[in-house]
C-alpha positions as CSV (number, residue, x, y, z in Angstrom):
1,X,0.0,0.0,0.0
2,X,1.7,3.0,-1.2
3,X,2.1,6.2,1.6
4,X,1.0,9.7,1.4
5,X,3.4,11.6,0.0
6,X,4.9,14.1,2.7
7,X,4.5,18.0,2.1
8,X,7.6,18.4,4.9
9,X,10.3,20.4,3.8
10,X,12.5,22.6,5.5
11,X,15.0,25.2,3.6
12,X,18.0,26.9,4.5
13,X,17.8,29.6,2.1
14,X,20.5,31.5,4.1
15,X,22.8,28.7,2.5
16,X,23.0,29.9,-1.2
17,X,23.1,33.3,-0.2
18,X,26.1,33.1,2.3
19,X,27.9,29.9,0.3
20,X,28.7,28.8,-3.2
21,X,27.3,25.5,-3.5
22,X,29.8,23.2,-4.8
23,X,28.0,19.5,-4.6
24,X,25.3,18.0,-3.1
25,X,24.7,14.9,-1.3
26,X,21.9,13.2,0.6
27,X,22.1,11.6,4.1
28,X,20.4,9.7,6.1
29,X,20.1,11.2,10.0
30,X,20.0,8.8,13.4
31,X,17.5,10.3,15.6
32,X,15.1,9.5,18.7
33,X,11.2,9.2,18.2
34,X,10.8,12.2,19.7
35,X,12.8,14.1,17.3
36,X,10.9,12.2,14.1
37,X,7.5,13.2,15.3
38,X,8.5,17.0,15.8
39,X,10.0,17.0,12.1
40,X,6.9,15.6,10.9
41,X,4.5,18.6,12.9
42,X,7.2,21.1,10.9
43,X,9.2,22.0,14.3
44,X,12.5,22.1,13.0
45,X,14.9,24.5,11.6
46,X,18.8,24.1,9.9
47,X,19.4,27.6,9.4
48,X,22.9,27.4,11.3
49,X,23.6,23.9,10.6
50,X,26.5,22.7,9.4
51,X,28.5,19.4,9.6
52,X,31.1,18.3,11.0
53,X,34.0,15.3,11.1
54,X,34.4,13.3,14.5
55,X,36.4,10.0,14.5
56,X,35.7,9.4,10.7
57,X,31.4,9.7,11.1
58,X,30.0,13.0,10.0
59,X,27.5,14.7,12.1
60,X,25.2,18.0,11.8
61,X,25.6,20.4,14.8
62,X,23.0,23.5,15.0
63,X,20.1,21.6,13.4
64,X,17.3,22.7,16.1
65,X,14.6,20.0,16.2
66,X,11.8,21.5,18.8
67,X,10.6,19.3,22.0
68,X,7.9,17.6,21.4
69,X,4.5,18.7,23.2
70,X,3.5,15.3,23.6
71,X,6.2,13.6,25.3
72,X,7.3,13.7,28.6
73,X,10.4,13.6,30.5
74,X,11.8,11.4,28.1
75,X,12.1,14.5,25.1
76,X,15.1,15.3,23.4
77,X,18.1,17.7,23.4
78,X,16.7,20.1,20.9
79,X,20.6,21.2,20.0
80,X,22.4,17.8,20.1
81,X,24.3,16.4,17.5
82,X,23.2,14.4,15.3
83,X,25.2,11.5,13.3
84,X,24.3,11.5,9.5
85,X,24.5,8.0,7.4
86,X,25.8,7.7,4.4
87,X,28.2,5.8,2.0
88,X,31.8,5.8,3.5
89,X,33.0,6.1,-0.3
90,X,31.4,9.5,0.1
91,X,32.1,10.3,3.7
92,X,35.9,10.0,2.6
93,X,35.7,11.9,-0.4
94,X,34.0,14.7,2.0
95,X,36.6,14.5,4.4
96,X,39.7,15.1,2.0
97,X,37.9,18.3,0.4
98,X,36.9,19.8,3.6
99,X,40.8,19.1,5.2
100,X,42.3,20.1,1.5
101,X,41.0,22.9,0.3
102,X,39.3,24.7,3.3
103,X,35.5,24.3,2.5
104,X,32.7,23.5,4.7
105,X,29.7,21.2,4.4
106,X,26.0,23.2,5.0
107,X,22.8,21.7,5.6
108,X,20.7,22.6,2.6
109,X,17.3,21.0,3.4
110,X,15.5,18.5,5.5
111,X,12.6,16.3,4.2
112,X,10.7,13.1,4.5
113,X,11.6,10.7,1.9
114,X,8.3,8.3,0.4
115,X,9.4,5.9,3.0
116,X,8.9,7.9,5.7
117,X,12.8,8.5,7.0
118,X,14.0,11.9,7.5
119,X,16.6,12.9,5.1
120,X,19.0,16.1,5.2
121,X,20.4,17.5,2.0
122,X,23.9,18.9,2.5
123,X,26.3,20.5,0.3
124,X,29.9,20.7,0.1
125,X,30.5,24.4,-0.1
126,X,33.0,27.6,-0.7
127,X,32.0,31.1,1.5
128,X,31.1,33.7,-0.4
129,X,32.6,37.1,-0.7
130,X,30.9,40.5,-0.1
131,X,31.1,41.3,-4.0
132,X,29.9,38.1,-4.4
133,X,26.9,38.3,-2.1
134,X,26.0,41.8,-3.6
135,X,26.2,40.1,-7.0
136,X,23.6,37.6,-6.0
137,X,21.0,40.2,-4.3
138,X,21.4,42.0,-7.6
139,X,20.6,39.4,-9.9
140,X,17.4,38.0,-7.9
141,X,16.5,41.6,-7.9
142,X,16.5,41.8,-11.7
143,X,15.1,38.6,-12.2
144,X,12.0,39.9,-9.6
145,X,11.7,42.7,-11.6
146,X,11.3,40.7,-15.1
147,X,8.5,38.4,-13.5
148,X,6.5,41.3,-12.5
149,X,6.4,42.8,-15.7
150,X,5.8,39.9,-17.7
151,X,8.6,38.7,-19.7
């Protein structure tokens, strides 16, 4: 029996604006049932997160998943770290760009996959400029400006 397909997706849209998005990756996340039934009411946020190396597993730090009103005294850390799955093919590659060429890996977005798992985008990325940043606010303004007139 196939699942309702989930409308929950969280952006960081402060990503592209502050980093150059280089590539992007999926990954599984490892968290409590308390955390997976706040994602699904909406009550998270990944505007600061960013990942991190430990011991050759990659986590996500500043991902703020909300208590949930439901539970009790068993509720999670709304700022822990969280470990992220994926391939170790591409956990390696990850690690020797981030040590070698000084770039950083964001958390994009957070959704619910058909199965039901929560799933974080992240991307391997390059900090922006000022020039850069002023570049991008101009051309969204110009391309505002052409959808409101039509062409």
């Amino acid at each position: 029996m196939p699942r309702n397909k989930s409308n929950i997706e969280i952006k960081n849209k402060r990503a592209r604006f502050e980093y150059e998005l280089l590539e992007t990756y999926t990954a599984g996340i490892v968290l409590y049932g308390t955390e997976i039934k706040s994602i699904r009411a909406g009550k998270a946020s990944i505007v600061d997160g960013y990942c991190y190396f430990d011991h050759g597993e990659l986590y996500v730090t500043n991902m703020h998943i909300s208590e949930y009103w439901w539970a009790n005294r068993f509720n999670h850390d709304p700022k822990r770290n969280r470990k992220l799955l994926m391939n170790k093919k591409e956990l390696r590659k990850l690690q020797r760009a981030v040590k070698e060429k000084g770039l950083t890996i964001v958390a994009t977005r957070l959704f619910l996959s058909e199965r039901g798992f929560a799933k974080l985008n992240i991307a391997l990325a390059k900090g922006k400029k000022e020039f850069d940043k002023r570049q991008t606010i101009k051309e969204n303004d110009i391309k505002r400006e052409m959808e409101r007139s039509g062409f």
